[in-house]
C-alpha positions in Angstrom: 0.0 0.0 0.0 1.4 3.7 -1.3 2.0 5.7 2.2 2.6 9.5 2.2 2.7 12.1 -0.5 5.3 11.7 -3.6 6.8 15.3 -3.3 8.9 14.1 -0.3 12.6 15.4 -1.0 14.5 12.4 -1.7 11.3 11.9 -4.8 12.3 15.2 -6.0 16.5 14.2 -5.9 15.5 11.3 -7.6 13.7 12.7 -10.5 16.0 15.6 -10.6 18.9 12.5 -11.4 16.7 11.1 -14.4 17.8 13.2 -17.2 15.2 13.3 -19.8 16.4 16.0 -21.6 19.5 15.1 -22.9 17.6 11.3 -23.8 15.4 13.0 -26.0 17.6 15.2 -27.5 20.1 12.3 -28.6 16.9 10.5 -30.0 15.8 13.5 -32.1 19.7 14.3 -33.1 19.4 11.3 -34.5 16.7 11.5 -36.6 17.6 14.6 -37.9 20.4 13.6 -39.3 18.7 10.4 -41.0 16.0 13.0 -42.6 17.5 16.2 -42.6 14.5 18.1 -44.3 12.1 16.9 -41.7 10.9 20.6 -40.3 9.1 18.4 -36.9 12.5 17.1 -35.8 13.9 20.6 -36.1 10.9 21.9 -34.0 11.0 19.4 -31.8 14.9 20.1 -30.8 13.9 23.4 -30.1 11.1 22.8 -27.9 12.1 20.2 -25.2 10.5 20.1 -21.8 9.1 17.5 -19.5 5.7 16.0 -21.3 4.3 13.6 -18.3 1.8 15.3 -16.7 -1.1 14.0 -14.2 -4.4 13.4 -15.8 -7.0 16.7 -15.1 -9.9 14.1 -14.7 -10.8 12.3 -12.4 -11.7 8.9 -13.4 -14.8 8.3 -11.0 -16.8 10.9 -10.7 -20.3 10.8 -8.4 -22.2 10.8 -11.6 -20.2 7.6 -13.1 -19.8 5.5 -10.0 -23.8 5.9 -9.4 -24.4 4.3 -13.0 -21.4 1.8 -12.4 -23.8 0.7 -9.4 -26.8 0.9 -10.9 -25.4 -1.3 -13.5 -24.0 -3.9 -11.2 -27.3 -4.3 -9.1 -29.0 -4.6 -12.0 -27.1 -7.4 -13.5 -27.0 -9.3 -10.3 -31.2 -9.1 -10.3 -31.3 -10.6 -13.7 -32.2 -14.1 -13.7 -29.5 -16.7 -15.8 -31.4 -18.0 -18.8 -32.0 -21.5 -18.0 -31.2 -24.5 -20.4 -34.6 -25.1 -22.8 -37.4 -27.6 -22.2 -36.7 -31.0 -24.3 -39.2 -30.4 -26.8 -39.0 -27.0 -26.5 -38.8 -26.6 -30.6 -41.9 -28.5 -31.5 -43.9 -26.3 -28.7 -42.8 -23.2 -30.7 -43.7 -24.7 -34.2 -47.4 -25.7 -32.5 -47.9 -21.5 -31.1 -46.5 -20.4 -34.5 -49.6 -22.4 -36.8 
């Protein structure tokens, strides 16, 4: 189980030691110089920054967990289908003349 908040100070050493930057620009380096006419590359060199960010939603709202429940009671009150009478056929060919 996750304990505590993930800004503690040795999180923060730890991602400061991770260095994304120069990853990325190695990666894009080197497709630029495979296709030196690509115009994104050359964009992307110029604008590098940190692109992981938390998600702005969250993923259970009130409104969604009510239908989640609604949905699950009302699945577990639906009776299984049971297996078919033996001659179950011929009594729908007799109702159907």
């Amino acid at each position: 189980m996750a304990k505590g908040k993930s800004s503690r100070k040795s999180n923060q050493e730890h991602y400061k030691q991770y260095d994304y930057e120069k990853n990325r620009r190695a990666r894009l380096e080197k497709i630029a110089k495979a296709q030196p006419n690509n115009q994104q590359v050359q964009a992307a060199l110029k604008n590098i920054h940190y692109r992981r960010k938390a998600p702005k939603l969250r993923a259970w709202t009130p409104a969604k967990k009510e239908l989640a429940e609604m949905n699950a009671l009302a699945a577990r009150d639906i009776p299984l289908q049971t297996q078919p009478k033996l001659g179950y056929a011929e009594e729908l060919k007799a109702a159907m003349q």
